[in-house]
N, C-alpha and C positions, 0 to 999 in steps of 0.2 A: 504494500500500500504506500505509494510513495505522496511525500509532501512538500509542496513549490511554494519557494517564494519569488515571486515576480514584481517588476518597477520598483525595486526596493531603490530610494535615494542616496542612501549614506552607505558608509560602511560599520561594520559591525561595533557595538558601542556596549563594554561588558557594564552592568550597571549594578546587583548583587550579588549575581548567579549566573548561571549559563540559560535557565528561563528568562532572566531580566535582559538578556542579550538581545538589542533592536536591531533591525534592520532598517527598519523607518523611523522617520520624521514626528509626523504628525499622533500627539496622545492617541488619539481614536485609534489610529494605525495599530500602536504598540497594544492597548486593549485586546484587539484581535488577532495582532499575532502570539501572545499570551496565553490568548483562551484556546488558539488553536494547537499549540505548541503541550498545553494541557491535556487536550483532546488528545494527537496523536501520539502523545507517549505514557496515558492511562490503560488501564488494564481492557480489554475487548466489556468486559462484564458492564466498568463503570462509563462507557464509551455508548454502547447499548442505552444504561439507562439513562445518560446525557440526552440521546437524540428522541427517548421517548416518551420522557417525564418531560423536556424543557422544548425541546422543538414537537414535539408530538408527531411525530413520525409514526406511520404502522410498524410493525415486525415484521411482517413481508415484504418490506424495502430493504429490510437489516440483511447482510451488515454493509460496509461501503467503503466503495474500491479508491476513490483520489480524491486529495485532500489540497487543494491552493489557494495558495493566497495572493490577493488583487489579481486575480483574473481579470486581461485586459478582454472587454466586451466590445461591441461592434460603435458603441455610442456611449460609453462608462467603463468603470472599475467596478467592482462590487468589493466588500471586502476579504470576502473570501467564499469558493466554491465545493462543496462535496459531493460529491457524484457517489448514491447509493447502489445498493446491487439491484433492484429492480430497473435504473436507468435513469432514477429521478433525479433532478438538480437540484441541491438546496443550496443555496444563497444565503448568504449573511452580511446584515449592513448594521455597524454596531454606533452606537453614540453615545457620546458621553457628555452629552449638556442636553439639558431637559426640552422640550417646544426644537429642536435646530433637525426634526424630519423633514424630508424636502419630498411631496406627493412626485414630480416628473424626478427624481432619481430613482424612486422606486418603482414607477412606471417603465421609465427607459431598463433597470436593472434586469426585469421579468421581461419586459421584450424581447433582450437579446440574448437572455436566456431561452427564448421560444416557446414563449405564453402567447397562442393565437384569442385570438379574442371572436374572432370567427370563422366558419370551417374546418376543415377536417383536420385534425391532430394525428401529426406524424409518429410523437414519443410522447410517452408522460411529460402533464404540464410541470413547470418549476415548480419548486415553493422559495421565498424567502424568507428568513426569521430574521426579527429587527428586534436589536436590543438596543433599550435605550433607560435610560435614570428614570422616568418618567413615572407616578405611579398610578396611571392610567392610561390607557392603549389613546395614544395623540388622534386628536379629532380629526388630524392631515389622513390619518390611515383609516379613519370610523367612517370619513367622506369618500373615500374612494368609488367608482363603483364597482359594482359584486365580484366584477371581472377578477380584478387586482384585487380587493379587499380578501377574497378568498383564496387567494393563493402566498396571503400576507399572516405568519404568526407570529406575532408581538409577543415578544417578553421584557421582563423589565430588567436589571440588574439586580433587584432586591430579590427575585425570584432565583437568578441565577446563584449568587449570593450564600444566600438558602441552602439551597440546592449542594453546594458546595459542603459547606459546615456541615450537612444532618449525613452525608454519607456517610455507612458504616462498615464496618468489616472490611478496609483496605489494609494491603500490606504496606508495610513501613514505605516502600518509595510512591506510595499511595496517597501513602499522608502526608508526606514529605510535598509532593506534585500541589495536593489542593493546597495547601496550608503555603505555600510559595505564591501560588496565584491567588489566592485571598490577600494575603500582605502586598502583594504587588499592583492589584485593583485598589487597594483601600489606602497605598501611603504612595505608591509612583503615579496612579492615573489619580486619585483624591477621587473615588467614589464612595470613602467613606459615611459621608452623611446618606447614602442611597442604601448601606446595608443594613441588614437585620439586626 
């Protein structure tokens, strides 16, 4: 299962750890290279229940084949893309200040991911999960219409967050992984005030 990172700006920047190691610029960036970097070197189990507690994924998409980040898209970045084993695209655009969702980013994002909005469907449509501090799904995303609204799941940080801290039963470099990216959302990106 390999994991890309793409249009990175800088060069490598050690900052606590070899998790706190950026390739990008911009906080939101680091956010998601983070959480992805979490993702790809947790255990298959807690990987699983990531995509189906917090992205709400079925089981019959699990599990999933490529993992990148900033996928350059035909008209966008996204911030990062996983391609499950059913074939599905899940998209991720994450943020980290509260109200700064942009409707035509997420619009264009699922476009060139190949969300037809009418006619026939080639492959499974995307999804995209937007995380953002917010703690309610932004009325940018409530007004969409059903087209994009529905292939949009919102979560927030505090859920994520959560989500993180109540895991049980990991082995040591388990707990090592979250308890890394928990300190490093909550004192390098400052999403502290957004946690539980």
């Amino acid at each position: 299962m390999p994991f890309e990172i793409e249009n990175a700006k800088k060069e490598v920047q050690e900052n606590l750890d070899w998790l706190f190691a950026q390739e990008y610029e911009a906080e939101e960036n680091q956010a998601t290279e983070a959480l992805c970097k979490w993702f790809f070197f947790s255990d298959p189990k807690v990987q699983k229940l990531f995509l189906s507690k917090i992205c709400r994924v079925r089981p019959a998409a699990l599990p999933w084949h490529t993992l990148h980040l900033q996928p350059r898209g035909k008209s966008g970045v996204p911030d990062a893309a996983l391609v499950l084993a059913d074939g599905t695209k899940l998209l991720f655009e994450v943020k980290i200040k509260q109200n700064s969702v942009s409707r035509k980013q997420l619009k264009r994002h699922l476009k060139d991911a190949g969300l037809k909005l009418k006619g026939r469907r080639k492959a499974k449509p995307p999804r995209l999960i937007l995380i953002t501090p917010d703690f309610r799904e932004p009325l940018k995303v409530k007004s969409l219409p059903a087209e994009y609204k529905d292939a949009i799941e919102w979560v927030s940080w505090n859920e994520v967050m959560h989500f993180l801290g109540r895991l049980r039963g990991l082995n040591s470099s388990g707990q090592l992984l979250c308890k890394a990216l928990l300190l490093f959302l909550k004192e390098w990106i400052d999403l502290k005030r957004y946690s539980p």
